[in-house]
C-alpha positions in Angstrom: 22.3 21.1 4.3 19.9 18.3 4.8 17.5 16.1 3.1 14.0 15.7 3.6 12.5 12.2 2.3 8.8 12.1 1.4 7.1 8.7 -0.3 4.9 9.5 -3.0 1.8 7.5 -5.1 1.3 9.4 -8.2 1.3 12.8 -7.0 -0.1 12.0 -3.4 2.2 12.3 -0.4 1.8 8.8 1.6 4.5 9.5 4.0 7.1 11.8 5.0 9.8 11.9 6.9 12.0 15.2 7.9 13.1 14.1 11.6 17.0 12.9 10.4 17.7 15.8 7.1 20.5 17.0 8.5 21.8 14.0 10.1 20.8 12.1 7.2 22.6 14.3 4.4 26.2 13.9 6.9 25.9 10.2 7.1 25.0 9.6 3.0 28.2 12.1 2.7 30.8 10.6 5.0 30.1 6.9 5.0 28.8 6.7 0.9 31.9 6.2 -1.5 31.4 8.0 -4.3 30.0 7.1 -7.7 29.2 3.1 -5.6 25.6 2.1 -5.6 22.2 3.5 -5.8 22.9 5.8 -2.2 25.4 7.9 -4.1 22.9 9.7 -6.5 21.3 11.1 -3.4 22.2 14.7 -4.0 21.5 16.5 -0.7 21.2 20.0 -3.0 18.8 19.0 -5.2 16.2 16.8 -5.7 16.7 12.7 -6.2 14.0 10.7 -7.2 13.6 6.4 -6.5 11.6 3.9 -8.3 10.2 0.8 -6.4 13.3 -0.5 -8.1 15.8 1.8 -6.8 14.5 1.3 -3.5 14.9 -2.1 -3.4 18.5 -1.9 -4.7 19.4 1.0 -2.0 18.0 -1.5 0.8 21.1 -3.6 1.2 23.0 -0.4 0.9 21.6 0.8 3.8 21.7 -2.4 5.8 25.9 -2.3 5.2 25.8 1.2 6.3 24.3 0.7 9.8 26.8 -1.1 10.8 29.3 1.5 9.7 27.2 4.2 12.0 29.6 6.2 14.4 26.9 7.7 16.5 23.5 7.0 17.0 21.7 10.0 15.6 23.4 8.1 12.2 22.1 4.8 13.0 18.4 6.2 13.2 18.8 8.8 10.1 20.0 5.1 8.7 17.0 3.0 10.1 14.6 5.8 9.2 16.0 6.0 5.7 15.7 2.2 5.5 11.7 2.0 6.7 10.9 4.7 3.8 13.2 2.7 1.2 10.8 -0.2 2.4 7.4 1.6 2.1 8.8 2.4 -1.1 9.6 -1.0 -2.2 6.3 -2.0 -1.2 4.3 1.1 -2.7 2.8 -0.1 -6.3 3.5 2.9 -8.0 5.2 4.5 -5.4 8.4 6.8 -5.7 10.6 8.1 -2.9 11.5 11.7 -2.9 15.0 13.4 -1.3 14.2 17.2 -1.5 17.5 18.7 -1.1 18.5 22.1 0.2 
């Protein structure tokens, strides 16, 4: 299980990022409570897409979660996960991708 991230502009790849899946899908599973915010409609088995909007939203989602981190292979899926929420936010017309296993 694991989940890749890749930020797209209409149906351009800007960025990716594929370093933390694994890592990434563990943390969003053991420290999101289910059904609370924007984080916990990251499926990590199928495919979640963000707005600008969403991203924003997820930001201070992420920030709570960092400090919640019990390793830190967590803490830099979480600090990765929050740079492409950023790029995201910052993207005009941009949408964040988490392709799922």
């Amino acid at each position: 299980m694991g989940i890749e991230i890749e930020l797209r502009q209409r149906d351009t790849v800007v960025r990716r990022s594929y370093e933390h899946g694994e890592t990434l899908a563990l943390a969003l599973d053991t420290l999101v409570p289910p059904g609370q915010g924007r984080l916990s409609q990251i499926d990590p088995y199928r495919d979640t897409r963000f707005t600008e909007q969403d991203a924003r939203a997820a930001l201070p989602e992420v920030a709570a979660l960092v400090d919640q981190c019990t390793s830190p292979f967590q803490q830099a899926a979480l600090l990765d996960l929050a740079e492409m929420l950023t790029a995201c936010a910052e993207t005009p017309g941009g949408c964040l991708w988490f392709i799922g296993d």
